[in-house]
N, C-alpha and C positions, 0 to 999 in steps of 0.2 A: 854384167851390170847387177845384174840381182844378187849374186855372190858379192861385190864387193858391197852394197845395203845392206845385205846379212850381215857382214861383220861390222857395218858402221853402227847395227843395234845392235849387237854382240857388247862392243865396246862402252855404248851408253848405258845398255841395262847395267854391267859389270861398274861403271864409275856409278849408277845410280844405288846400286848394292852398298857400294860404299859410303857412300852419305848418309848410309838409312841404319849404318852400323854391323852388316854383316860382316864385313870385312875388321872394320872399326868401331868399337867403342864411344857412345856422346862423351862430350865432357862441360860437363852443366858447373858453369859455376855462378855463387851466390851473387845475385843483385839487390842492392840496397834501395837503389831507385824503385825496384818495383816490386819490392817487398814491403809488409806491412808491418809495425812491430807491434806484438801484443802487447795488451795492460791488464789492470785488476780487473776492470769489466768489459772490455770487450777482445773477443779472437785477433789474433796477430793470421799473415800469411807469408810463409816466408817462399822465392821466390828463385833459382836456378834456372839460366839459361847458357844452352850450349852455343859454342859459334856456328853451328847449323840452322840456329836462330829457335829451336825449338826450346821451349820453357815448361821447368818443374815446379808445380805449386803443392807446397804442403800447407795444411791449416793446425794451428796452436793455438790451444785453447786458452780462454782468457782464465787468468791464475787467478784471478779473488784477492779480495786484501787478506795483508797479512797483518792484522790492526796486534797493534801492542800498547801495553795500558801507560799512559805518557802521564798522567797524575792520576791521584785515588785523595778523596775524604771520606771519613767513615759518616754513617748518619749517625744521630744519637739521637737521648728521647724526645727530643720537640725540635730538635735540625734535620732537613735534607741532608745527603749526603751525595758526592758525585763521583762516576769514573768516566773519566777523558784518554779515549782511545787516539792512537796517531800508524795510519801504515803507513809499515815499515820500506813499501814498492813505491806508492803512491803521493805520501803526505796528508791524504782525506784525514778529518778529524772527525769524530761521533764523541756527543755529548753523552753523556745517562744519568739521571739523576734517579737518586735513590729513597725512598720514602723514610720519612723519622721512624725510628721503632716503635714510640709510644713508652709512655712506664708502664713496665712493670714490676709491680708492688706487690708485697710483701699478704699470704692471705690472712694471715693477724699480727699484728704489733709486737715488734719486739724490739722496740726505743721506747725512751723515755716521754710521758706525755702522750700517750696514746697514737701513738705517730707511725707508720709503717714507708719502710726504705725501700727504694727502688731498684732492683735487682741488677738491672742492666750495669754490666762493666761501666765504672768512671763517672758514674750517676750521682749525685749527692741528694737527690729529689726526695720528699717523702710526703707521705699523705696523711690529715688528719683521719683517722677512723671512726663510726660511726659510735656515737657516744650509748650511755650504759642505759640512757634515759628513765635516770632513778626520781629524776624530779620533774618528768613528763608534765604529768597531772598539774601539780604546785604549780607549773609556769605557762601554763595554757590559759590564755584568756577565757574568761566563759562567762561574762557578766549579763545576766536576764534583765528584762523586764519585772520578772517574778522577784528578783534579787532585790530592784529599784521598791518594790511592793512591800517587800518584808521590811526593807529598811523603814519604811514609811511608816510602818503600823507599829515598829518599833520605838520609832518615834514619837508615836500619839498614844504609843502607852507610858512612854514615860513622862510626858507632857499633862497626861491626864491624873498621876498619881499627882504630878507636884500642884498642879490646878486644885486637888481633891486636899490637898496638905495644911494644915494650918500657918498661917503666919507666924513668921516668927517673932518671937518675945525672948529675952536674954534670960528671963527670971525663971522662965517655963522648959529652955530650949536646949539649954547649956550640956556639951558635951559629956559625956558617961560613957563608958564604956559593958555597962549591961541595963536594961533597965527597958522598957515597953517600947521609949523613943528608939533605942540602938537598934533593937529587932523589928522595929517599921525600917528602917533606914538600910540595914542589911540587905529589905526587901527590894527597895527602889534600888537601891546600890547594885544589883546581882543584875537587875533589867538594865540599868543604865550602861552597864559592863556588858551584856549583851550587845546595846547600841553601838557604844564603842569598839568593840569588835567588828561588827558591820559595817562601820566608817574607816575604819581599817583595812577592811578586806578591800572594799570600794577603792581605797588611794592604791592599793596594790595592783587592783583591775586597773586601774589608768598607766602604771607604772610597765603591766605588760603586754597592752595594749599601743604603748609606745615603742616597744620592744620589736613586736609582730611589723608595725608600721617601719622600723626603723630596717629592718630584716628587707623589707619588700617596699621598695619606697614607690612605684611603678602601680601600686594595688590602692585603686580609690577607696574599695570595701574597708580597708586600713586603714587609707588616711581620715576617713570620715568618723570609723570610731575611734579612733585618736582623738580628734576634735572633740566627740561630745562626751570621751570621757576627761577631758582636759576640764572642759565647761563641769560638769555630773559632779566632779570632786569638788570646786571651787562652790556649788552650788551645797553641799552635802555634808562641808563641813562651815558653813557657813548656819548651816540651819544644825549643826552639832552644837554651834556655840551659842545660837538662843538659850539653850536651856541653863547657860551660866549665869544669869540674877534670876531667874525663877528659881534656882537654888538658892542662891543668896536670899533672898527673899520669907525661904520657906523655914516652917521648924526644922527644914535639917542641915541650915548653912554650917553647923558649929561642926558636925561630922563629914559635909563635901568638902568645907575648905578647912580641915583638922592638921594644926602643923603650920599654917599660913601667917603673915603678920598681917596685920590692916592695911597697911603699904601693899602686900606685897598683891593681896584680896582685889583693893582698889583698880591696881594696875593691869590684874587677868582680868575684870568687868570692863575695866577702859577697850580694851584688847577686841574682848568678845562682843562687845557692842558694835566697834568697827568691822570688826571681820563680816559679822549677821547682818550688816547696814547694807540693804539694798544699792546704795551708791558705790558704796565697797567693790559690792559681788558686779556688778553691771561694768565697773575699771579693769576688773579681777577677767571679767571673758573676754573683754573687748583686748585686752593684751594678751590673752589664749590665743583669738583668730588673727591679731597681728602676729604672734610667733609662729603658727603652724600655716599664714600666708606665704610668710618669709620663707621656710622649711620647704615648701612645697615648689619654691621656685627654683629656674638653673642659676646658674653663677652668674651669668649675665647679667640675668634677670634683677637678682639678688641686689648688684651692687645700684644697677639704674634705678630701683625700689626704696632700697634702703635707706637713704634722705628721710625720707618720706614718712616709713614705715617710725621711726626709729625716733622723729620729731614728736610725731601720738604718743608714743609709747612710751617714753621719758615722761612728758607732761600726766597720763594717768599715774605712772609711779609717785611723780610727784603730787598726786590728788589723794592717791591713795595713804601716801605716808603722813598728808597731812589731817587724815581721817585718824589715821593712828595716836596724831598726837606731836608729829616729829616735823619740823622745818621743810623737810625735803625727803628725798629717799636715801642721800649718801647716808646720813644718820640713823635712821632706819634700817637698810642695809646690813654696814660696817656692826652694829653692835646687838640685833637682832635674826639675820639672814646668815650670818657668815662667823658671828661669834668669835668676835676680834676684838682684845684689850687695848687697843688704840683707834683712834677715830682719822678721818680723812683731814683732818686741821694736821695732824701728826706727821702724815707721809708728807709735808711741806719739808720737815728737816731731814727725813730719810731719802727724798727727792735728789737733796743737794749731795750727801755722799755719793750717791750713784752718780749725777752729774761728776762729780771732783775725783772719784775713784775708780766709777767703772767702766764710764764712757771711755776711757783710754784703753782699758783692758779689754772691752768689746771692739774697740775700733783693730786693733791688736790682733785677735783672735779671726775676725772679719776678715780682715787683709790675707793673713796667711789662708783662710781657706779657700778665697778666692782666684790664689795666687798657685796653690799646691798643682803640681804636674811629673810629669817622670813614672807615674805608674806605668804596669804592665794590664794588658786584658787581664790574666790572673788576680793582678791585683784588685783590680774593679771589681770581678766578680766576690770574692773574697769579704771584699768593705761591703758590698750591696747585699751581699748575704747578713751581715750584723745590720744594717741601718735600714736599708730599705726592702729586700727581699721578703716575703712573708714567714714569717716561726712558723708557720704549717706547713710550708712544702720546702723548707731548705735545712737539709738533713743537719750542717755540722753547724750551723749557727743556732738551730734546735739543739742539739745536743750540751754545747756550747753554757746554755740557757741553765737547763737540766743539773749541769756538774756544778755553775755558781750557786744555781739554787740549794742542791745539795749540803753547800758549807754554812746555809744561815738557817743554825739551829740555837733556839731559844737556850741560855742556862740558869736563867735568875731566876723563874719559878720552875720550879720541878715539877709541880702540879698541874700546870696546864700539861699536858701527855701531849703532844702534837706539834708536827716542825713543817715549816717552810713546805720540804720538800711532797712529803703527805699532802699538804693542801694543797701543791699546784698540780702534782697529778691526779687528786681528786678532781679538780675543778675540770681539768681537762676532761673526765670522762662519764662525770656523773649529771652531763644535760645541763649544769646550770652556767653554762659557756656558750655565748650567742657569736655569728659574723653575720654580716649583714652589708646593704648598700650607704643607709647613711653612714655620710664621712665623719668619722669621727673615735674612739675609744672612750672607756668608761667603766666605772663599775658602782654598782649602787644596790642597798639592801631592800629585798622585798618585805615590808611592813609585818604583811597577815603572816609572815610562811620564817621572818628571821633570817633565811635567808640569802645572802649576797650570790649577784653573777655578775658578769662580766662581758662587755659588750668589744667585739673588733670591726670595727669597720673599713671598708675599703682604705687602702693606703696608712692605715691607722695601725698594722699586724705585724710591723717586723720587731725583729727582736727587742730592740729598745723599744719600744710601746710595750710591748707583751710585758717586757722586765717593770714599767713605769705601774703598768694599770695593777699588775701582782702586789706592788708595794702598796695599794689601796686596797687589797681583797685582802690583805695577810690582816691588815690593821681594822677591817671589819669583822674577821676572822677571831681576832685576838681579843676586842673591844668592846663588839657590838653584840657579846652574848650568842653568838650561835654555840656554843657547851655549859653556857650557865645562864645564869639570868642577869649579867652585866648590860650595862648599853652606856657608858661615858658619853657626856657630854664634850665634845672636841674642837677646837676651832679649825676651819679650812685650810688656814696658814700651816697648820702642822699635817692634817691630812695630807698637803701637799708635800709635804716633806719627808713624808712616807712613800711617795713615788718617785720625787726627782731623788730623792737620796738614793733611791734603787739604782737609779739610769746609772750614777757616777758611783758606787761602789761596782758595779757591775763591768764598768768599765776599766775600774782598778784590776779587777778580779782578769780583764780580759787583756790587760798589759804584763803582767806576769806568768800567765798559764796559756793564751790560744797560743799557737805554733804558726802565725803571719810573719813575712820578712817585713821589716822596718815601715816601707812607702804604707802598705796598708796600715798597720799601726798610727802611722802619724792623718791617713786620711780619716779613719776611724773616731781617734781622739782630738781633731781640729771639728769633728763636723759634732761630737756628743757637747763638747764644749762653748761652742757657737750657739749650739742651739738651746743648755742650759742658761748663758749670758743672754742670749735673744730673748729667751722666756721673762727674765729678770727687766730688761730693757723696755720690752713689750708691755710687760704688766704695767710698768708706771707710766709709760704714753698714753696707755689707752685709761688710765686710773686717770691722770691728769684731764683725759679728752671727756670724762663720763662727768667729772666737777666741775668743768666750764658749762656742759650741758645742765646738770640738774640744776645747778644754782644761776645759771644764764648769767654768769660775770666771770671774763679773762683776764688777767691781767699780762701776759706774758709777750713772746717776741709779735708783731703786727695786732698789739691788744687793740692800736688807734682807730686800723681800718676794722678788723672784726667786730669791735664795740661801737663804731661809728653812729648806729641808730639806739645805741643800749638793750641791745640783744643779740642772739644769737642766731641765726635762722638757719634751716636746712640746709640753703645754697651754699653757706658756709661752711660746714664740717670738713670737709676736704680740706680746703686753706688753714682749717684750726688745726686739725691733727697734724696737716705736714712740717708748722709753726713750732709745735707742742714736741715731734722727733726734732729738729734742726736745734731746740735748744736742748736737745738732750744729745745731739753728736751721732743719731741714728737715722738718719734721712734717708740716705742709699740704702738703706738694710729695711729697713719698716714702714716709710712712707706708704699709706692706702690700708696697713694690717687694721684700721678698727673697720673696716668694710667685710671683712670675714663674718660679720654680724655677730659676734660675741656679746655685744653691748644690748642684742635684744634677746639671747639664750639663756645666758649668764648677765646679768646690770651686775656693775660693780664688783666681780670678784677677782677678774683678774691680776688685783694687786697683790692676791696670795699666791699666786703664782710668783713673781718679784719677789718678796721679803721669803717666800718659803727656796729660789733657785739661790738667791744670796747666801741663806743660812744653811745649804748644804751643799755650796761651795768648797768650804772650810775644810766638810770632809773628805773632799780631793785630793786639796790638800795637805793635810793627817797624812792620807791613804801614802802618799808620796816622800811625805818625808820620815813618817812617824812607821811606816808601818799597813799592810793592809790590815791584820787582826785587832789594830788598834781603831782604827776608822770602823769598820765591821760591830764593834762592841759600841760604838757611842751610835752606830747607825739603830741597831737592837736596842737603846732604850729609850727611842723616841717611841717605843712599843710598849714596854714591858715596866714605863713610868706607873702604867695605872696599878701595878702591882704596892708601887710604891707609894704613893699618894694620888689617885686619879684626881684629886680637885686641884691638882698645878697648874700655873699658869704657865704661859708658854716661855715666859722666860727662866719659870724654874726648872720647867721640863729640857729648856736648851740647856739650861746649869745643868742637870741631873748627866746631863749626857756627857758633858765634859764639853759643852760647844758654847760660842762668843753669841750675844742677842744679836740679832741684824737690827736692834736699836742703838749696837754699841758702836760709832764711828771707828773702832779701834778695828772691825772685823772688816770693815773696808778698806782702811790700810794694810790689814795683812793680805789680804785676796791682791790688791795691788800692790806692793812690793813680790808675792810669792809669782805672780803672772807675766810681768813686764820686765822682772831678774832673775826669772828658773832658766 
């Protein structure tokens, strides 16, 4: 018994050997079921079991993505840039964004205009550089108390000489040119030239004073001495002009007013009587603190104000012109303000060509820019860089600038030494070139200093302004005496024609020579164009809206309900001016434009703006068919007339140039026919 148990565990250990592999080999094969399978982030376990039921587990480590870059943009200098990864195992995506590079610029200027370009690969960007500041001092406000002091005393010495003077007598008094009287009168003369000078510097301190304000509109310190030097002048030359019949008065009328007619004696007494007239000067501030009201307010503001502001301020003009001597202020204005050989009764017939000629050619020019589409982004940027982008940071529409400016050199006097090109990169870097936040452009000469600068304001800086406001610095440049002792007398109408003429040769210049595909070209010259007609359009709406105002009688489209009470009143202007576009054919385009408050900046001059974008249409048109060097030569001698006769009028000066009067109906048929069949 025991022997045959021995071999029955003989038997079992032996089959048990074999199960456990001595005999035999496991044979493990792969289960899915209970295996695990790895990913990018987490361990897989994979899983072998033999048919002895025992099981092999090996662990596999999680692989990680395999991220591959699925898109890329680069950053540039004021864009983000991203890389969008995608693994290549998994599908997960990771964003990245990438910082703009920022510009970098150039560490001195080597463009034209003081301008430094932007290094970065594909960059057109450039930066204005810090100017030369040669004319620091000249253009820094600095008006004293002690200043207000010396004028004073300046004052009361020469008040005290003519007080001390004998009356005058014709038979005692009478002009010489050597003799005891002359050399008393040299004396008073030398003080008096002092005074004047003083009151000079004074109008100068107000002019940069407005400058500083206009730079920093956010800085009460500014706007307050804006104000009181607004008031200070008004006040200063007011009491300059007292001393005009105590001259007359004195034994030395025959040598102050030497050269004079009795006419013409009588009419500077009339003058200066009004201007020194306390009621004068009291109209004279009270529409100082209406203007720098208006100035000071937002645009909101502005327009819910403006009624308001705009009803006062008309009515003192008209009090004040009638202190002058004159009906109203358009009279006034038109032939003393603005220095125009035609009067506001006149633009009635120049009214009717622009209705019958241009209104169709603006409506024309309207449509198509409203209508223009099919650009590319290139394209856009391209147009935005000439129209709207600023000339200080955008390299090739700067440059652009630079190369036209280049070709407009003076050749009818050889004697003035100095071109275009010279003065606009002076201008750029000798400090007497402002930006600032008031909206607006400008340029205008400082009195005491001769002078001229140039103001950019916000929105007011791309190249077309730059080009506009240069053709006003060239021609104070040329005209106004800064290399000799010139200073012509000029009317507005032409000054203006010195800047829009710039815009539209410049644009000539810019249809033959930039290197644009076609879209940009045609966006470029539909919006220069638009807005030189608009100018033209504008000006006589808002001409037409300021002569319903001053003289409070309409006659034109709903004169029945506007005139209803035989007036005009606040609540009305809106209804008048929209009346006043509808019969001019520009409703959709200008409806609300006299609420920009022009009518209280500027009263009245807008029309030279009109008559001056009409009369240098023409050379568009020249440019176009004639020729750009022929347009370029008649543009140069709305300049370089004074060489030739500085006392022309403007229509000799449009003869001189080889161009049609925008008094001639004949120059409104050619602008419509050449605009409605090119």
């Amino acid at each position: 018994m025991k022997k045959v148990l021995s071999i029955l565990l003989i038997v079992v250990f032996v089959l048990s050997l074999v199960g456990c592999g001595i005999f035999h080999e496991h044979e493990f094969v792969y289960s899915e079921a209970d295996s695990t399978r790895v990913t990018c982030t987490s361990d897989g376990v994979e899983v072998k079991v033999c048919s002895c039921g025992e099981k092999q587990e090996t662990v596999i480590p999680a692989t990680g993505h395999d991220m591959q870059v699925a898109m890329e943009s680069k950053p540039t200098c004021t864009g983000t840039g991203s890389i969008d990864y995608k693994c290549a195992n998994c599908g997960k995506m990771e964003y990245n964004n990438i910082e703009a590079l920022g510009h970098s610029y150039e560490e001195s200027s080597t463009e034209p205009s003081r301008v430094k370009r932007c290094l970065n690969e594909g960059c057109t960007s450039c930066m204005w550089g810090e100017y030369e500041s040669k004319y620091t001092e000249q253009l820094t406000f600095h008006f004293t108390k002690d200043d207000e002091a010396a004028l004073d005393a300046k004052y009361d010495e020469v008040k005290a000489m003519l007080d001390a003077a004998a009356k005058y007598d014709p038979a005692q008094h009478a002009y010489a040119e050597t003799g005891e009287l002359a050399e008393a009168y040299k004396i008073i003369d030398a003080v008096h030239t002092e005074l004047y000078d003083m009151v000079m510097n004074a109008m100068s301190q107000k002019q940069l004073a407005e400058i500083a304000y206009y730079r920093d509109m956010k800085n009460k310190e500014l706007e307050e001495t804006h104000k009181y030097m607004m008031d200070y002048q008004t006040a200063v030359v007011a009491k300059f002009y007292t001393l005009s019949r105590p001259f007359y008065d004195s034994c030395y009328r025959d040598f102050y007013y030497y050269g004079m007619t009795e006419e013409e004696i009588n009419a500077f007494l009339f003058d200066s009587d009004a201007i020194s007239n306390p009621e004068y000067t009291a109209l004279k501030e009270r529409n100082n603190a209406i203007e720098a009201e208006f100035l000071a307010l937002s645009a909101s503001e502005q327009k819910a104000k403006l009624p308001e502001l705009y009803a006062e301020f008309a009515d003192n003009n008209n009090k004040m012109a009638n202190l002058m001597g004159y009906d109203n202020y358009l009279e006034y204005a038109y032939e003393n303000v603005y220095g125009r050989d035609y009067t506001y009764e006149d633009v009635a017939q120049l009214s009717e060509y622009v209705k019958t000629y241009l209104s169709p050619v603006f409506a024309s020019v309207y449509k198509t820019w409203n209508t223009l589409s099919g650009y590319t982004q290139d394209d856009l940027d391209k147009y935005y860089g000439q129209v709207q982008k600023p000339f200080f940071e955008v390299l090739d529409g700067n440059t652009l600038v630079n190369d036209y400016v280049d070709l407009l050199a003076f050749s009818s006097n050889p004697d003035k030494s100095f071109s275009f090109s010279d003065e606009f990169n002076k201008l750029m870097s000798d400090g007497n070139m402002f930006r600032g936040e008031y909206e607006g452009a400008f340029v205008t000469t400082i009195y005491s200093e001769k002078l001229p600068i140039a103001y950019f304001g916000k929105g007011y800086d791309n190249c077309f302004t730059v080009v506009h406001e240069f053709g006003h610095y060239m021609n104070e440049v040329y005209s106004a005496g800064l290399y000799d002792d010139t200073d012509y007398s000029q009317s507005y109408d032409l000054l203006e024609m010195h800047s829009q003429g710039n815009e539209l040769l410049y644009l000539c210049y810019l249809e033959e020579h930039a290197q644009y595909p076609e879209v940009a070209f045609t966006l470029i010259r539909t919006h220069a164009l638009v807005n030189m007609l608009y100018s033209g359009m504008a000006g006589f709406t808002v001409d037409a809206f300021e002569q319903a105002i001053y003289l409070d009688h309409y006659e034109g489209l709903g004169a029945d309900e506007i005139m209803a009470d035989g007036t005009i009143t606040a609540d009305e202007y809106d209804a008048l001016y929209t009346n006043i576009c509808t019969e001019y054919g520009v409703a959709d385009a200008l409806d609300g434009y006299w609420e920009f408050g022009m009518t209280i900046t500027s009263p009245c001059y807008y029309v030279s703006y009109s008559v001056s974008a009409i009369s240098v249409l023409q050379l568009y048109e020249v440019a176009k068919t004639d020729g750009f060097e022929v347009a370029k030569e008649q543009y140069l001698k709305l300049f370089t007339y004074v060489d030739e006769n500085p006392e022309m009028g403007m229509n000799d000066i449009l003869g001189y140039a080889g161009m049609l009067s925008f008094k001639d109906e004949q120059l409104y048929v050619s602008l419509n026919n050449y605009f409605l069949k090119k």
